[in-house]
Each structure stands twice: as structure tokens, then as C-alpha cells.
Backbone as CSV, one residue per row, in Angstrom:
resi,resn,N_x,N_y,N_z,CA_x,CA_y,CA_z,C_x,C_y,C_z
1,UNK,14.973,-5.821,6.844,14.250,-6.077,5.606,12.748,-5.986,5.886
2,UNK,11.814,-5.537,5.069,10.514,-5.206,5.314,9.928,-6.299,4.461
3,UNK,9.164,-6.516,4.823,7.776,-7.824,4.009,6.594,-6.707,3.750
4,UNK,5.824,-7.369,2.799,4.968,-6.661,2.431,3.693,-7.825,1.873
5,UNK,2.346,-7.369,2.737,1.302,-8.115,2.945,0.105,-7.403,2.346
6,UNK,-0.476,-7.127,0.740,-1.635,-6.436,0.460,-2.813,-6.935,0.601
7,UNK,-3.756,-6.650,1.338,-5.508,-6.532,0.972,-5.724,-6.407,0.063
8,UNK,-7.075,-6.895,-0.410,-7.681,-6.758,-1.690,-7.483,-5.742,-2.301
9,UNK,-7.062,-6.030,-4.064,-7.376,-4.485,-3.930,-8.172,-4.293,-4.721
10,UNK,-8.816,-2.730,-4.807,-10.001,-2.395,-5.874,-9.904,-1.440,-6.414
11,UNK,-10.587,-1.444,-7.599,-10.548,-0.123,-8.595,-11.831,0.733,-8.192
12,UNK,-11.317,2.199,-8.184,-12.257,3.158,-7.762,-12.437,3.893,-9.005
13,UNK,-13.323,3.331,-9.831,-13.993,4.202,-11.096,-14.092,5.854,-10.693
14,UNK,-14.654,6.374,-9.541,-14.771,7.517,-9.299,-13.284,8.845,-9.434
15,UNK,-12.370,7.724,-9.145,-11.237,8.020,-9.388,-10.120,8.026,-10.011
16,UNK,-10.201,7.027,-10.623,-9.421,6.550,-11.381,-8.187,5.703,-10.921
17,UNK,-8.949,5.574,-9.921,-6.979,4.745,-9.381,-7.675,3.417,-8.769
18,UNK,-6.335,2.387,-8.533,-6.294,1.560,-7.467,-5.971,1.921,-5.890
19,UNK,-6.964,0.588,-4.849,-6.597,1.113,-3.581,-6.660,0.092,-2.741
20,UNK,-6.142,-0.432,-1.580,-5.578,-0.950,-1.147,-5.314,-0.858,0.380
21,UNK,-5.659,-2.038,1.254,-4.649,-1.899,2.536,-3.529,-2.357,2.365
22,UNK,-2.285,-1.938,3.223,-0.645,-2.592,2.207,-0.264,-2.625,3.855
23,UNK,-0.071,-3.917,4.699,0.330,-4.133,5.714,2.434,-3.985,5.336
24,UNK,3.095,-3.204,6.144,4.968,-2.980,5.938,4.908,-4.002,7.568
25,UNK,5.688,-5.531,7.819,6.074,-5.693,8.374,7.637,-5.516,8.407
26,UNK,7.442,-4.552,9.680,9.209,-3.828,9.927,9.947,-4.894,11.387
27,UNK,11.006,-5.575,11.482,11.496,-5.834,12.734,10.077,-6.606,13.428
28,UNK,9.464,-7.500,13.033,8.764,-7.905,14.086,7.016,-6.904,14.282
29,UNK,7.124,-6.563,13.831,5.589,-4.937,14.001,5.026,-4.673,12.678
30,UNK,4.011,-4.958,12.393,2.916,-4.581,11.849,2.937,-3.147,11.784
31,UNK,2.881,-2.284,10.297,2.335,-0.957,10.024,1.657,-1.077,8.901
32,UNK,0.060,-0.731,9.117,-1.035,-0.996,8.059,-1.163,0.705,7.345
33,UNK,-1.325,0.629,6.153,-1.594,1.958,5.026,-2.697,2.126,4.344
34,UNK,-3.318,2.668,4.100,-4.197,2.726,2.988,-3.352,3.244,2.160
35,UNK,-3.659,2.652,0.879,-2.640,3.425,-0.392,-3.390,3.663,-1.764
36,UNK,-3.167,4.212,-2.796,-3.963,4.357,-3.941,-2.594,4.778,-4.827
37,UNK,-3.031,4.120,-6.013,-2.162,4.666,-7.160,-3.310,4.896,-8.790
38,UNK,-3.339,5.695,-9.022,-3.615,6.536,-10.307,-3.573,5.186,-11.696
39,UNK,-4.498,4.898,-12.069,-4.561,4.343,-13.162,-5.501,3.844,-14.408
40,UNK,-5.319,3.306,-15.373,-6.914,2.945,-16.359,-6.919,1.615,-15.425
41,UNK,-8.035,1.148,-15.526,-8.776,-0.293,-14.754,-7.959,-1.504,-15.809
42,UNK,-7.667,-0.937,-16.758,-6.283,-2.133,-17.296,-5.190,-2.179,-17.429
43,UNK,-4.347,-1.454,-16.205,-3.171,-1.297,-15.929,-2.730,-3.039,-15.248
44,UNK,-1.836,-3.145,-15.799,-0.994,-4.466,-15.680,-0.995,-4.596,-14.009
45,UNK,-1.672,-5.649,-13.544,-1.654,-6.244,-12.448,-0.193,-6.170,-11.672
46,UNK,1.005,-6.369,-12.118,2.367,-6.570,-11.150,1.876,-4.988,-10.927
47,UNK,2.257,-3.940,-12.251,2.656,-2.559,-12.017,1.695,-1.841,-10.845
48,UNK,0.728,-2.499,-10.410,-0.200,-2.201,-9.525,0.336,-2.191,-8.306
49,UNK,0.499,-3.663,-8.214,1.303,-4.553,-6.271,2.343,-3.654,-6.301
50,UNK,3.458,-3.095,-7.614,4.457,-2.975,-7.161,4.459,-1.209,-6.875
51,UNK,3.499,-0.568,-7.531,3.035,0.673,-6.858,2.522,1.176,-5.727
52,UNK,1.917,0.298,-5.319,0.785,0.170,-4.258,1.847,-0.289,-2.855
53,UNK,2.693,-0.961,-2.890,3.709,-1.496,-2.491,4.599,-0.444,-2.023
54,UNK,5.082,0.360,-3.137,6.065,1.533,-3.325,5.570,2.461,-2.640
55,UNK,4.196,2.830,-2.162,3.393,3.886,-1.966,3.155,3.742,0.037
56,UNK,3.425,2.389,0.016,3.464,1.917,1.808,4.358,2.263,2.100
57,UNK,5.610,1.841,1.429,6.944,2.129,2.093,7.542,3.593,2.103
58,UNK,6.608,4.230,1.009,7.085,5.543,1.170,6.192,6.209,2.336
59,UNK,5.367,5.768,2.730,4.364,5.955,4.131,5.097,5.684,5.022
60,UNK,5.770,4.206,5.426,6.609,4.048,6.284,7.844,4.799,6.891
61,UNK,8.673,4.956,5.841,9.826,5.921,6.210,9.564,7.289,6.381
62,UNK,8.311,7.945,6.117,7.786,9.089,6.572,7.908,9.347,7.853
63,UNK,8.303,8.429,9.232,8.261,9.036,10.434,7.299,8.432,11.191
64,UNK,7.167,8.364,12.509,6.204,7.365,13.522,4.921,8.321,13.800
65,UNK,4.303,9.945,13.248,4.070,10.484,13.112,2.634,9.899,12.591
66,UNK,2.738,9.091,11.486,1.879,8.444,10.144,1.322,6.929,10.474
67,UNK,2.389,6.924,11.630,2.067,4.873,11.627,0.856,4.576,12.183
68,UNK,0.643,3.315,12.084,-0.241,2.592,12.658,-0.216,1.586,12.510
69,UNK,0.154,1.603,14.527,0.643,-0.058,14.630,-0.234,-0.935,15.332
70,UNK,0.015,-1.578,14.559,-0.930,-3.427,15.303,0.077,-4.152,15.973
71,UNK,-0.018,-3.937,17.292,0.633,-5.309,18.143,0.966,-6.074,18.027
């Protein structure tokens, strides 16, 4: 089962999205993401975590290729 630990997150006017560090603890190990998801600056707060969220783990299962692990 994976836990999931987000950093602040912030809206990037330049872009239009939210962004985020999204720590995936897997088995004991730390894998940190930067993530961003596409949105207006009044997109519903859950639909955010749970994008931003969605957007780590799809980083994660990508392969050890992408990771970055903290000890």
C-alpha cells in the first residue's frame, strides 16, 4: 500500500495549473515528484490533492528509471 505526503501546493498563473511536491511512500522508501495538474485557480481543493496525488503514482509505476529516492 502506498501513502501519500503533499508539499505545499501552488497555483502557477503563468500556467494555468497546480503544482506540487507529492512524496509516494512505497515499502518503507521515500519517492519525491514534482507534479502539476491543469486548472482555473478555483478548482475544488479535494479535486486538486486527488489529481496531484494521481499524477505521483502515475510517476511511480513508471519504472526506477524516474525515481528519486530519499533514504
Amino acid at each position: 500500500m502506498n501513502n501519500i505526503q503533499m508539499g505545499d501546493i501552488r497555483y502557477n498563473a503563468q500556467v494555468g495549473a497546480f503544482e506540487a511536491r507529492v512524496d509516494v511512500i512505497r515499502g518503507g522508501s521515500t519517492f519525491r515528484y514534482p507534479c502539476q495538474v491543469a486548472g482555473p485557480i478555483d478548482m475544488d481543493d479535494a479535486q486538486v490533492r486527488a489529481s496531484l496525488a494521481s499524477h505521483a503514482l502515475r510517476q511511480s509505476d513508471s519504472g526506477s528509471a524516474l525515481w528519486s529516492h530519499l533514504g
